[in-house]
C-alpha positions, 0 to 999 in steps of 0.5 A: 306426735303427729297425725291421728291415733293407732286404736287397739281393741283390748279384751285381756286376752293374749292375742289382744295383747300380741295386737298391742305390742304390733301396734306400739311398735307402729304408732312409735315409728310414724309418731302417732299415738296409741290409743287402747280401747276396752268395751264393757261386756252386756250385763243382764239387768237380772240374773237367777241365784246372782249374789251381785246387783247389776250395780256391783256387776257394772262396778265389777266389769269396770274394774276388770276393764281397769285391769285390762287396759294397765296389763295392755299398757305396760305391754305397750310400754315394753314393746315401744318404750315412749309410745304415748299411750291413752286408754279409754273404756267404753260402754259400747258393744267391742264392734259399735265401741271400735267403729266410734273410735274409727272416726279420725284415727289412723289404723284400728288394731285388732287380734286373732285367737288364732285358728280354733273354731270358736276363736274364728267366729267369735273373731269374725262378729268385730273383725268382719264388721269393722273391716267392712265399715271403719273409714280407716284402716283395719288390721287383724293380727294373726301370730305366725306358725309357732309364735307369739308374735307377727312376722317382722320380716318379709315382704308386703304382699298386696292383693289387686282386683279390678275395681276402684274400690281396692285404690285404699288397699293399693294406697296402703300397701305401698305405704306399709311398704315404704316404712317397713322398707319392704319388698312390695309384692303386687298380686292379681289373680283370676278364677280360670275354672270359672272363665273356662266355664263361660267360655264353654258354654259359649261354645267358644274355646279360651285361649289361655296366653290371651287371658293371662296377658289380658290381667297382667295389662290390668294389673299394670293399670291398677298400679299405674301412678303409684309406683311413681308416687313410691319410687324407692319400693321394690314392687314383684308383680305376680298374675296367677290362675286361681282363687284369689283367697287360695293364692294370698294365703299361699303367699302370705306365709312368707310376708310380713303383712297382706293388704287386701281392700274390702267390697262391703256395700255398707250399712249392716244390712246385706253383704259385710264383707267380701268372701276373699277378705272373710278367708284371708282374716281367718286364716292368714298366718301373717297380719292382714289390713284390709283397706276401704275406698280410696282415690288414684295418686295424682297424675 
């Protein structure tokens, strides 16, 4: 095995075990291992009428933790048969257990309940706060429209903003392009009602062409060196008005993966994650990797 591990979150339910089975498949083909993490639940140190020390509760929930991580193995093991798997079960919070595990490893691996509710902000307490601080990678699994699995196919669609901050989604993204030989689909997209805004009271009328070819310049910059530095990917650039979560999605339904990077400020205090990345972890209907930090290639 080379490089560091694929860390999955395991809870014992389906869509966890939807996540595992992606991420098998992934740390197979880059030969990294895979690495299933289970965080023990709270347990109240009393509880009225409990028939059960907090103990035998502990006991009881580590067991249970056993049984996950052997159901999330032999999941493993079906999807990618000789991925080397290890499995750990952590006392943690599944947020605090994951951002520990982030530390070295290549990707973290998480999956959605799918698009109840409930499912979504019960999602959003791990998902958004890892997204927003692992120093790695963080990709959410979402099965696709009437399937159990994720998308194998299509291209890999790349959201572009026009900050430094999104060199690490760009930097995967080709990548995640390279070893799933996929079209890579470069995306950027300004809010036109809003500029029209600006302009308006301004007093000034915008001049729509000027705008357009304004971000396709910026989106070349932004992708200045890496083309280069993946010449065997196919990159479609797409420069479209609208609101950049509206349009990712739109595109997403026919990808195989979205990579978008993240504005958290850091820390868990203040802003955890941009809104663009909130929506696109919520709704997408492929698997979305949301990438932090990062430097250009080298000139």
């Amino acid at each position: 095995m080379t490089g560091s591990a694929v860390v999955v979150g395991v809870d014992g339910s389906a869509a966890a075990l939807t996540a595992v089975r992606w991420a098998a498949r992934v740390a197979r083909e880059r030969r990294r291992g895979l690495r299933l993490v289970h965080a023990l639940p709270e347990l109240p140190a009393s509880f009225p009428a409990a028939e059960l020390s907090f103990e035998q509760m502990q006991e009881a929930a580590g067991a249970r933790g056993a049984r996950v991580l052997d159901e999330a193995g032999d999941a493993a093991a079906q999807a990618a048969p000789g991925a080397e798997v290890a499995t750990v079960v952590r006392a943690e919070g599944p947020a605090e257990a994951l951002l520990a595990e982030a530390d070295g490893a290549s990707m973290i691996v998480l999956g959605s309940p799918g698009r109840s509710t409930a499912g979504r902000v019960l999602l959003g307490s791990v998902s958004v706060a890892l997204a927003a601080h692992a120093p790695c990678p963080v990709a959410v699994i979402r099965p696709h429209v009437g399937e159990d699995e994720a998308p194998a196919e299509g291209p890999v669609v790349l959201g572009v903003d026009a900050t430094p901050k999104g060199e690490a989604a760009i930097a995967a993204a080709f990548e995640e392009a390279t070893w799933r030989n996929a079209r890579l689909v470069a995306v950027h997209s300004w809010n036109e009602t809003f500029l029209a805004e600006i302009f308006e009271e301004g007093r000034r009328g915008m001049d729509r062409e000027a705008v357009e070819e304004h971000e396709r310049e910026l989106l070349a910059q932004r992708l200045a060196g890496w083309q280069e530095k993946y010449p065997d990917v196919l990159v479609e650039r797409v420069v479209r008005a609208g609101r950049p979560a509206e349009v990712l999605l739109d595109l997403a339904d026919r990808a195989q993966l979205l990579v978008v990077g993240s504005r958290g400020r850091g820390g868990f205090s203040g802003l955890a994650l941009g809104s663009t990345s909130q929506a696109l972890i919520s709704y997408a209907l492929c698997p979305v990797l949301v990438a932090r930090g990062g430097t250009r290639p080298a000139e």
